[in-house]
Structures are given as C-alpha cells and as structure tokens.
C-alpha positions in Angstrom: -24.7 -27.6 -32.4 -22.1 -28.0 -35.0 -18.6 -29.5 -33.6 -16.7 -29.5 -36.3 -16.8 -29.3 -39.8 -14.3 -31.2 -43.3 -14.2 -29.7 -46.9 -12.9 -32.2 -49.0 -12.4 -30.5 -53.0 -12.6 -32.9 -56.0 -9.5 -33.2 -57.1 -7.9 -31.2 -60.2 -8.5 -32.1 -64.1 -5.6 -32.1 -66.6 -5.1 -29.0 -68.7 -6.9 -30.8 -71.5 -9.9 -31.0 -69.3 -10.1 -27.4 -67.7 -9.5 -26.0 -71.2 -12.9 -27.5 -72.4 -14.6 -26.4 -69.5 -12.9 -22.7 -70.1 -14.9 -19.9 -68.2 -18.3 -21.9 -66.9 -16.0 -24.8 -64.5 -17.7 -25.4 -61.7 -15.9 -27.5 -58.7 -18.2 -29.4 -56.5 -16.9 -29.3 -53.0 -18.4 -31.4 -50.0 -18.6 -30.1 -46.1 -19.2 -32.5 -43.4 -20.6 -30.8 -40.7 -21.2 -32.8 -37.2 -24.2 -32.0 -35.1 -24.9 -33.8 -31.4 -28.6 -35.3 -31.7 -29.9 -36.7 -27.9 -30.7 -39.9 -27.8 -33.5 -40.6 -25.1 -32.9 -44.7 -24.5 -35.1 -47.2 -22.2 -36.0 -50.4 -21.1 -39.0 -52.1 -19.1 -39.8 -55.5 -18.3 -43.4 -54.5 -17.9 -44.2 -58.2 -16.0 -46.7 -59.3 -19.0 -49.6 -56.5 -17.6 -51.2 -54.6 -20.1 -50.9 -50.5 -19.1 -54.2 -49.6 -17.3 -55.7 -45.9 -18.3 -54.6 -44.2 -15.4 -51.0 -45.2 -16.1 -48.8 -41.9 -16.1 -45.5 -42.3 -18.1 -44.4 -38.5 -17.4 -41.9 -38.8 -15.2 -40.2 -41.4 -17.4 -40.2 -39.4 -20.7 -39.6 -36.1 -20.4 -36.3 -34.5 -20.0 -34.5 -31.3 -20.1 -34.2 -30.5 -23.0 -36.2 -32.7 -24.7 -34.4 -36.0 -26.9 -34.3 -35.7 -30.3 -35.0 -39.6 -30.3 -36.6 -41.8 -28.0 -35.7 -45.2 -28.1 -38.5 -47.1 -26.0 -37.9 -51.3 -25.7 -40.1 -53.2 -23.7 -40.0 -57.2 -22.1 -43.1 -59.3 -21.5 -45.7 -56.7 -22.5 -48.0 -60.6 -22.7 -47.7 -62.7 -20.4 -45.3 -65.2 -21.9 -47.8 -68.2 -21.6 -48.0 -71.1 -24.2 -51.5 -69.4 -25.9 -49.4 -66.1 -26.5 -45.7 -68.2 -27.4 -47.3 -70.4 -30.0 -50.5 -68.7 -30.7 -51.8 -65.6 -32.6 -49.6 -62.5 -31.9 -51.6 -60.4 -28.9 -51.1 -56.7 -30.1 -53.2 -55.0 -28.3 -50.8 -54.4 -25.7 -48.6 -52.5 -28.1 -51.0 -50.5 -29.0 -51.9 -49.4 -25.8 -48.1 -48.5 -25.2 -47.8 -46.9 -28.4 -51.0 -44.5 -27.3 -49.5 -43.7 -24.0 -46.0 -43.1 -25.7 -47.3 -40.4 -28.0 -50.0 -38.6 -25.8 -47.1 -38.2 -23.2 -44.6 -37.5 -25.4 -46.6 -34.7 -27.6 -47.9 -33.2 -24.6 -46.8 -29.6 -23.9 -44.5 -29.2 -21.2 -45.3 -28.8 -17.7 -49.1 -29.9 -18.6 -51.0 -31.9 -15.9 -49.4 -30.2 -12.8 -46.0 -31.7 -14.0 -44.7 -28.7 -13.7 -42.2 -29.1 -16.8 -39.6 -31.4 -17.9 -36.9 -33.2 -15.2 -33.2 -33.4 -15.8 -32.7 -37.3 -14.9 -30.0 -37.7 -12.5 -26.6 -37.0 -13.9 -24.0 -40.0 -13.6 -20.2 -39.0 -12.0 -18.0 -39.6 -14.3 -20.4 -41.1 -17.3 -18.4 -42.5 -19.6 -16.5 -45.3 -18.0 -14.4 -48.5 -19.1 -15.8 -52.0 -18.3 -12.5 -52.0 -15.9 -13.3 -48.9 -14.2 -13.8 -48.8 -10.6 -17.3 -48.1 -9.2 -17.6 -46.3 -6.0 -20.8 -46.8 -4.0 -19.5 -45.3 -1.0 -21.7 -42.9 1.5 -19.6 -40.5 0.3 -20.8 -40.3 -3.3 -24.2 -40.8 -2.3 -24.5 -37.5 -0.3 -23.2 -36.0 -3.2 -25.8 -37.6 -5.7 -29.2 -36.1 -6.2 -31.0 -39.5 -7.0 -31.3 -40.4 -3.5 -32.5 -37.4 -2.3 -35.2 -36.7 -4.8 -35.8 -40.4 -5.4 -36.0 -42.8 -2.4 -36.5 -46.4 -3.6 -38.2 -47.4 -0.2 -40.6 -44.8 -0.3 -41.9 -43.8 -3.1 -45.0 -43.5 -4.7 -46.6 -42.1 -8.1 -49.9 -40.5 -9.2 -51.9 -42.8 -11.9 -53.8 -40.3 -14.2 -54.5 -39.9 -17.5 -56.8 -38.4 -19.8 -57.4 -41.1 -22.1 -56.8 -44.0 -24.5 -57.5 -44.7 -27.6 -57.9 -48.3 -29.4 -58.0 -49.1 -32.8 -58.5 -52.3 -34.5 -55.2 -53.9 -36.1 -55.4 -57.2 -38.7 -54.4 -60.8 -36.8 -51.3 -61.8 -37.8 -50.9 -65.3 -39.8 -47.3 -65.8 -39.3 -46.1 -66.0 -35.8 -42.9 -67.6 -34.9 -39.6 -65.3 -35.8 -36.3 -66.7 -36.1 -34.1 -64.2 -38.0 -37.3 -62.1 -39.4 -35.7 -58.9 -41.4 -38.2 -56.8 -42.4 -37.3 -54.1 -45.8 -39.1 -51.0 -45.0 -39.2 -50.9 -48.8 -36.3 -50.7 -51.5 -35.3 -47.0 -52.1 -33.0 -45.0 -50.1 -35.9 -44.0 -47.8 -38.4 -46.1 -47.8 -41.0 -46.0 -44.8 -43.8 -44.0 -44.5 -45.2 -41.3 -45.0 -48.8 -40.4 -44.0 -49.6 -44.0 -43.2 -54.0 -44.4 -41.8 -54.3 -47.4 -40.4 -58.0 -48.7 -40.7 -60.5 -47.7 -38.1 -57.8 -45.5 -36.4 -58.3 -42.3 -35.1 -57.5 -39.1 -36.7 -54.8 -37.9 -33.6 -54.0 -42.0 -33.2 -52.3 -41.7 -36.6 -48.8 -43.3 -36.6 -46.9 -40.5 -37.8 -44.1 -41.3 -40.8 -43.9 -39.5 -43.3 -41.1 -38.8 -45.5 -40.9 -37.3 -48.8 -40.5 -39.9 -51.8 -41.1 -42.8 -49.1 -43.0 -46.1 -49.3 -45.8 -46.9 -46.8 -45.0 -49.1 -44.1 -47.0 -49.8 -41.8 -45.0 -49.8 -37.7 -47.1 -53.1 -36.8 -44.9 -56.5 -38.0 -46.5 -57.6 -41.4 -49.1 -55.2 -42.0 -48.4 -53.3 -45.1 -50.6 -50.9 -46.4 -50.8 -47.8 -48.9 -53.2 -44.8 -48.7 -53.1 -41.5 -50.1 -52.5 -38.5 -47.6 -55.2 -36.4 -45.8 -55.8 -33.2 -44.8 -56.5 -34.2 -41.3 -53.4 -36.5 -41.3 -51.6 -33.2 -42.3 -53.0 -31.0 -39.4 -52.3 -33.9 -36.7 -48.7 -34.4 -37.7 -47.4 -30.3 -37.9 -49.2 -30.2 -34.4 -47.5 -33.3 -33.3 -44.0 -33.1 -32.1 -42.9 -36.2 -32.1 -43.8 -38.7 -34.7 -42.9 -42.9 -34.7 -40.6 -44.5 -37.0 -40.5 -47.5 -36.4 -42.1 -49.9 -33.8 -42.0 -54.1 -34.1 -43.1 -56.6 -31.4 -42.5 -60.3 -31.3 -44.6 -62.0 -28.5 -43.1 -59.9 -25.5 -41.0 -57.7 -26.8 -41.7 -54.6 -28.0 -39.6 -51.9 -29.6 -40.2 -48.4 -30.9 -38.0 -45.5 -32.4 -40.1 -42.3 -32.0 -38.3 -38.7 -33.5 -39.1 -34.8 -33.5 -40.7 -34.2 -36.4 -37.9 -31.5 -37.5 -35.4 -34.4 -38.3 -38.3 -36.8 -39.4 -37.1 -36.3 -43.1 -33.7 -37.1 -42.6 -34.3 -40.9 -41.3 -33.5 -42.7 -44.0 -33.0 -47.2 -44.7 -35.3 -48.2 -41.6 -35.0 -51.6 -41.6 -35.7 -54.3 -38.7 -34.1 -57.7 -37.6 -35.6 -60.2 -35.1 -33.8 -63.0 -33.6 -35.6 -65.8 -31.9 -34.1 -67.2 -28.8 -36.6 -68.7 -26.7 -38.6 -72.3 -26.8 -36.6 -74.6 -28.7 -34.1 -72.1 -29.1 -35.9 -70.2 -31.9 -39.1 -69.4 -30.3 -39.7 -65.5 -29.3 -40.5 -65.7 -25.9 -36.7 -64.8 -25.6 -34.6 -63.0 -28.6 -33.9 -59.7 -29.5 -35.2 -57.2 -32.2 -32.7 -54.9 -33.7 -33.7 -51.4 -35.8 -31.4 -50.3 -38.6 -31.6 -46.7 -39.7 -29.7 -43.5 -40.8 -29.7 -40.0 -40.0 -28.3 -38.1 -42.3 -24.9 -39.9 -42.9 -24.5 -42.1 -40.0 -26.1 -45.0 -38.8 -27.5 -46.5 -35.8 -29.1 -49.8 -34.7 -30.9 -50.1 -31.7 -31.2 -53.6 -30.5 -33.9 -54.8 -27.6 -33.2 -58.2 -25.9 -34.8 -60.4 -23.7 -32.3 -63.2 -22.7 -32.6 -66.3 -21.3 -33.9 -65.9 -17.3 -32.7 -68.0 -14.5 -30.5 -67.6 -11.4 -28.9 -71.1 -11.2 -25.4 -71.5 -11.7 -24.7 -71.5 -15.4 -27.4 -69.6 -16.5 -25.6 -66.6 -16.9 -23.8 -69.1 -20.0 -26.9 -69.1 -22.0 -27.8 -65.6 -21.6 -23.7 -65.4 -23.3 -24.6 -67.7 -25.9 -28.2 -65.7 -26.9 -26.2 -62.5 -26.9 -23.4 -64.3 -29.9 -26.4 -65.9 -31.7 -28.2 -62.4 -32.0 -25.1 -60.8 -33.0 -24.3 -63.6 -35.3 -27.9 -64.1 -37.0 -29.1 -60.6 -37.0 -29.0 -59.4 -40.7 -30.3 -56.1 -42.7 -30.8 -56.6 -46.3 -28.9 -53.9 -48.4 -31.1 -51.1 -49.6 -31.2 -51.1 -53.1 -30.0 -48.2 -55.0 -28.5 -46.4 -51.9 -25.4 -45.0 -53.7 -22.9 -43.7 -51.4 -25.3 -44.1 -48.0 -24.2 -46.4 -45.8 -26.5 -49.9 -45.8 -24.9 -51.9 -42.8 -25.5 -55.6 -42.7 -24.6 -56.9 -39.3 -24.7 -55.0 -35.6 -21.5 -54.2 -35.3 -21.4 -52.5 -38.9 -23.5 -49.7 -37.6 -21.8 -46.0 -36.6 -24.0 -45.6 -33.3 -24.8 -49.0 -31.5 -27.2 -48.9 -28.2 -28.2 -52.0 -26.7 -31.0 -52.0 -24.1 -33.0 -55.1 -22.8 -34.0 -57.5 -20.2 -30.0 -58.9 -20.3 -31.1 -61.4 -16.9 -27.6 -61.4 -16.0 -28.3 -61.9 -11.7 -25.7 -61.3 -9.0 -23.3 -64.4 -8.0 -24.4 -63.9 -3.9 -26.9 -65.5 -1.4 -30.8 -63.4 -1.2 -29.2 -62.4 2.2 -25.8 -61.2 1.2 -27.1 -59.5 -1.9 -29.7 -57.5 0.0 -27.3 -56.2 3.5 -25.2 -54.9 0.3 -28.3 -53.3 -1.5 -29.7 -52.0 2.0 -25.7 -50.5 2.8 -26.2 -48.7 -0.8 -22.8 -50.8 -1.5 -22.7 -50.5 -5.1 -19.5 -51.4 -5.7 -18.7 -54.7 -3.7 -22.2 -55.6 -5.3 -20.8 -54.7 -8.7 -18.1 -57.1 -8.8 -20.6 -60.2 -8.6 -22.6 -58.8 -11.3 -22.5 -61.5 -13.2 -22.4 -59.5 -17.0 -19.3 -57.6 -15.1 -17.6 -60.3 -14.7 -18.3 -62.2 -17.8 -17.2 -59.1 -19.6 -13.5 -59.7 -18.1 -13.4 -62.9 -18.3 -13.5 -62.0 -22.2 -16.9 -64.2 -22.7 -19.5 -61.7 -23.8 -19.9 -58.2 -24.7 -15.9 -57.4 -25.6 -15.4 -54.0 -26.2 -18.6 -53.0 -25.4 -19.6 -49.5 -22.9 -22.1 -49.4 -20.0 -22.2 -46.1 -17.1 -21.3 -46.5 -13.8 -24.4 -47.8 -12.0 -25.6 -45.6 -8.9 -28.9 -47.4 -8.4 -30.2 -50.0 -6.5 -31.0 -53.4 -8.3 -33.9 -53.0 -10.8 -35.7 -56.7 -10.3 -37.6 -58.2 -8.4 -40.1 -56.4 -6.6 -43.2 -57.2 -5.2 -47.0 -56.1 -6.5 -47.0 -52.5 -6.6 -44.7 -52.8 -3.4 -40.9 -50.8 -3.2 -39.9 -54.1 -1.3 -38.2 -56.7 -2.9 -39.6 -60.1 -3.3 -39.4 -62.5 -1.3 -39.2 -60.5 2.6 -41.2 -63.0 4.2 -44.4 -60.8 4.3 -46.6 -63.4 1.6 -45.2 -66.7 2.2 -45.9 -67.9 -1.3 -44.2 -65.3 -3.3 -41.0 -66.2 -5.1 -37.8 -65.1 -3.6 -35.3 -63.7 -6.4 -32.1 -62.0 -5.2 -32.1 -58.8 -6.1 -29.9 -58.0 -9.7 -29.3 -55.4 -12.3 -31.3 -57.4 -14.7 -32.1 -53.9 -16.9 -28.6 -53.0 -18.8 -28.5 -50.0 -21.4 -25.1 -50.8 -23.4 -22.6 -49.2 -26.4 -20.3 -49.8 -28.8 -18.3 -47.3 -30.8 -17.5 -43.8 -30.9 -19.2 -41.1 -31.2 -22.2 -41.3 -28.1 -21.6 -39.8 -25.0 -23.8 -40.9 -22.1 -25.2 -38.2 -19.9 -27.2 -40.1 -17.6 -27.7 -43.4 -16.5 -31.1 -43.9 -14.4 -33.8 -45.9 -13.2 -37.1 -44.9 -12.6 -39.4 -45.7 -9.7 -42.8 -46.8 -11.4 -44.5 -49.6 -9.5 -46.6 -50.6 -12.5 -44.0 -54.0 -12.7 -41.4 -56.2 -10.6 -38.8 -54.7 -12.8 -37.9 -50.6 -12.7 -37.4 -49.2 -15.9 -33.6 -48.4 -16.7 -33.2 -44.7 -18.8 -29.7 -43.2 -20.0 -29.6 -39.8 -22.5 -26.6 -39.7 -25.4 -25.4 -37.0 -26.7 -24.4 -38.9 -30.4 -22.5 -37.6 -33.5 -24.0 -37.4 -36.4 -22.4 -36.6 -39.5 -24.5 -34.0 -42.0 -22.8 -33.9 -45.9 -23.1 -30.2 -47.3 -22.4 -30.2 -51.3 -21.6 -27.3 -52.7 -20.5 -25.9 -56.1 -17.5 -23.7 -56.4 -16.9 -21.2 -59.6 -13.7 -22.8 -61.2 -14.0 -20.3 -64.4 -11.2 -17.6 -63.0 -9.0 -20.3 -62.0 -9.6 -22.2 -65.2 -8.5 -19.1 -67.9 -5.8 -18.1 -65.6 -4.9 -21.7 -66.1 -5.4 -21.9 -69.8 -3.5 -18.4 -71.0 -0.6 -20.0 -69.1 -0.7 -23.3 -71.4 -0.9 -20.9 -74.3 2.5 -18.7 -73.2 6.3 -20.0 -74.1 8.1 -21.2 -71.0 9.8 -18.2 -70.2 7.2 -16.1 -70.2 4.2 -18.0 -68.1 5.0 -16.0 -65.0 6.2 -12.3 -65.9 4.7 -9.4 -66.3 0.9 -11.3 -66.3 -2.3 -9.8 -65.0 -5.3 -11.3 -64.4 -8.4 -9.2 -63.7 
C-alpha cells in the first residue's frame, strides 16, 4: 500500500521556448509513489548434511501474509572438508535446497495438513538501537507467544514430503573465489528470462524471466541461452514464486526468490563473493553479497560465514572478515543504466540486510552461559554477546540495526537432539557454550522489522534465524501534462503592451 506519494514538474521554458511549442506543449511530470514490499529473511548453518526427502521446510517459510521476497542464505550445506575446500564445487546440495525451496514455497496454503500459513512470533518493541536495553525477564516471557507455542526443550517436527527432483548441472572448472563479481549481463535488466537448464524438469525450471533480459543461468558460471517454451510458460503463470538469483561458494549458499507479480520489476542483479577462509582467501569462510533493484531502490543482501572459534580473540578475526567483505565486495556498474541507480559498494545500497553464520560466541563459562539460557535470562546473557559488545566498543558493525533477541541461543545442539552439546550424555561430543551464532542485521532507512525468530528444526546443530521487513520502495510514475492552455495564455500576453497584459483579458 502506497505511503506517500512526490510530483516534482520540469521546470518552466523561456517565452522564446513556450512560444515555439504554442498549443501542442506537453509538460512531463514525475510521481514517486512508495509501496511497503515484505521482505521474508533467513539463515541456516545446515551442519554440512545434505536435506534428506522427508525434509519439511513449511513451518520455516510460510507466513501470514505471504513475503513478497524471500531471502534464503545458507552455511556449510558440504561439509567443509579439504576434497570440497580445494576441489570441484559439490552442487548438488544446492540443488536439493533449491527443489525444496520452490515446492514449499509454491505450494497452496494450508496444503499437507499445515493447516495455512503462521504469523512468526512478533518481537516487543522491533526496531531497537544497538544501545537499547533488552529485557528477558519472566515477565516478558509470559507475555510472549514464542514460548508457549514453541518450547525449545520439547519440540519435535514431522519429516514429509512428496518428492525431489534432481537434475544434472555442468562441473565447475574454476573453484576458489576471492572477490568473484558476477554481471548478470550489461543492460539495465539483464538476467533471465525463461532459462531450461539441460536435463531439468519441466516444473524444476528456475523461473527468471524478465522482458528484454539476458539469460543467466542462477548456478555460479554456467551461462546459457535458450529460446522460451510453451511448457516453461504454463509452469511459471502457475508458479508463484519464481528465483532470481541463487550463488554458492563451497558452503555457502544464497538465494533471492520473488512473487512473480513483481518479477518484472527486478532489475541490475548482480553478485559479489568474498573469500575469507584458508589462507585468508579460501571460501570455506566469506560472504556472498546480491545486488539488485526494485523499481527505484536498491537492495543488497549479503550472506556470511565468519571465522569460527571460541578462544579469546577470535571474536577479532570474525571483526576483521566483516571490514574485508565490506571493503572488497564490488558490483560492476551496469552499463547503460541511465538514471537507475548502479551501487558499487554495500553500504551504497538503499535497503541493506545482512544475514549469516556471524560466529560471534558469548564471553562466559559452558556453565554460566547455560544457568542463564535455562533462567530464559536474555538480557544478562546479552551483554556478553560478544558482536554486542564489539558493536560499542565502536569495532565492528557501526551504525548497523539488529531486533531485540527473545530466543534462546541458536548453536550448538546435539544430533537431532533439543539439548545442547556437550551435557555429559556422549562423552565424546564437543562441548561449545551455547551463543547467538545466527544474526539477521540492517543498515539504513526505510525497513522495518516485524519479527525476529528462530525456528525449531532439528535437521542441524544450528536453528535457523527468520525476521520479516516491511521495506520502502520507491515506484517513479511519469506522466505528461497538457501545457497548450497555459502556453497561449502565456504567449497573447508577450504579444500585449505593458499596460494592458492584465485587464479586461479572457481566456476560454
């Protein structure tokens, strides 16, 4: 819904002009109109396991009402071993995500007994300062609905699906990524359109099309260019949501999905990656980052895995990855894009979200960390959050936005377990202290968070993080306005003496 709308007029010719034009001036006028789009944002360290057939994503993805985009980023979806750091890119994961993603998310509501779409828990108070207090207290909890709906000690879920589809993608040659940008083309809206991957299924299409776009194709590298079908055509007016964009580099994995309504109006998709990892360049570790505009603003959407480790002075080099990807990541201009905004650099960007593995741990003993957890003691916790206080002590993330937090510690769990590692029931499993390793982030103006959740999937050792948006988008209206009355009332004037311009005159 429209918030507010700007007419700005050209601005007015000399008489000279106006009299050439005489009766046929037209005045070209511009209206800005600005319309809330939701913004549907996640992250999952998925623990390197590739998502079985059974695997049931509902609960994650759907929400009342439905996003407008989804904004899906995922950590370790390979295990981050030496074959899959310095060998051949393993996609297959990805695709398997990708299936799962678009079968859940073009499924019609309440379908499979879901019985419709949730509303995620609302956060108290969403938008808050990084100074703001956060209140944990018994008091608040009674109050909020995620506990009561949600228990994180008892909890389980339903694994069902109806199926999966596979289809064969190319081996990449290229596999290391340092500061990797990716042109989805060079026009002003340049990614596909009715892309067929070979050997994929008719309703396993990657929907992207655009009118007067270049083909990309969502897989890094893989470029191809096919003519439109008829079936393509049928599969993508049933489908209501279609993918954008989607990039992986070893473990991470990062997708933009959209209702096809808006599809048209994504325009300069265009993709960064950032290498962090092994010899500090490797992408067992790094960020990708997704460029693109809607209508006339733009957003980037930037997926991290940082540096892991719960020694003291670790949380330094999970600081330092987060300047590096902010001071490497690059988007070439798009060529020919007029007056449409072709940001460079993150923080160029209208709408920023930043989601990720971030690693930052909690500065307290396994013990002390998990009386506080079991107390539901969010805010003493909170203030030995180690991004928290890096934050004020001005080191990383300056000026940036996250919710307050109202759920427990997201990592690190046991096997398919709501107990966190390390309670003494398997001697040999690692002990971690519990930490808010899975951050959703902002910058700017012009997104306001709704919600700020976790889910309760036991798939991984991490729980995925979700938060909804409500941004501002800005939507140009030009319009011609009839000058020709104004004009001749203008030019009979020029024609009068002085004295006589503005008495007894007419105009019909």
């Amino acid at each position: 819904m429209a918030k507010k709308s700007r007419t700005d007029g050209s601005s007015s010719k000399q008489s000279a002009e106006r009299s050439r034009r005489g009766k046929n001036n037209f005045d070209i006028a511009c209206l800005t109109e600005v319309q809330d789009y939701r913004i549907f944002a996640a992250t999952w360290n998925v623990g390197g396991k590739s998502p079985p057939r059974g695997l049931n994503l509902d609960e994650w993805l759907h929400t009342s009402p439905p996003a407008d985009i989804y904004v899906l980023g995922f950590q370790e979806i390979v295990p981050l071993n030496a074959g899959n750091v310095l060998g051949t890119e393993d996609n297959l994961p990805a695709k398997k995500w990708v299936s799962l993603i678009r079968q859940t998310l073009n499924k019609n509501p309440g379908a499979n007994g879901c019985g419709g779409y949730h509303t995620p828990s609302p956060v108290l108070d969403p938008v808050v300062e990084l100074d703001a207090d956060f209140e944990g207290s018994a008091r608040r909890q009674k109050n909020f609905p995620f506990f009561h709906r949600r228990s994180f000690h008892n909890l389980s879920r339903s694994l069902r699906m109806d199926g999966d589809y596979m289809f064969p993608q190319p081996r990449l040659d290229r596999r290391f990524s340092v500061c990797d940008p990716v042109n989805l083309g060079g026009r002003p809206s340049d990614f596909d359109g009715n892309l067929q991957c070979p050997g994929l299924p008719d309703e396993e299409n990657i929907c992207m099309e655009v009118s007067d776009a270049a083909q990309f194709s969502p897989f890094p590298h893989s470029y191809t260019a096919s003519a439109p079908s008829e079936q393509n055509d049928e599969q993508s007016s049933s489908a209501r949501y279609c993918l954008v964009a989607s990039k992986q580099m070893v473990g991470i994995f990062l997708t933009v999905w959209v209702r096809n309504e808006i599809r048209d109006d994504v325009r300069n998709l265009k993709v960064s990656c950032v290498g962090r990892g092994l010899m500090g360049y490797l992408g067992n570790k790094g960020s990708i980052s997704i460029s693109m505009s809607l209508h006339q603003t733009s957003f980037c959407f930037i997926c991290c895995h940082l540096t892991s480790g719960e020694k003291e002075g670790d949380e330094l080099h999970r600081n330092s990855d987060v300047l590096e990807i902010l001071k490497k990541t690059r988007f070439p201009r798009v060529r020919g894009a007029g007056d449409i905004k072709s940001p460079e650099t993150i923080l160029e960007h209208d709408r920023i979200i930043w989601l990720g593995d971030l690693n930052y741990r909690i500065a307290l003993s396994y013990c002390s960390a998990k009386a506080l957890v079991e107390m539901h003691n969010w805010k003493q916790l909170l203030e030995k959050d180690q991004l928290r206080m890096q934050q004020r002590y001005g080191r990383v993330f300056q000026g940036w936005k996250e919710g307050r937090i109202y759920f427990p510690p997201t990592y690190k769990y046991s096997f398919n377990s709501d107990r966190y590692a390390g309670e003494g029931m398997h001697p040999k499993e690692k002990r971690r202290t519990p930490a808010w390793c899975d951050r959703i982030l902002w910058y700017g103006n012009g997104l306001n968070q709704l919600s700020y959740v976790r889910g309760e999937s036991r798939f991984s050792d991490h729980r995925p993080v979700y938060s909804i948006f409500l941004a501002e988008v800005d939507i140009v209206h030009q319009r011609r306005r009839n000058m020709g009355y104004f004009s001749s009332r203008i030019e009979v004037e020029e024609l009068l003496p002085h004295s006589q311009r503005y008495r007894e005159i007419k105009f019909y």
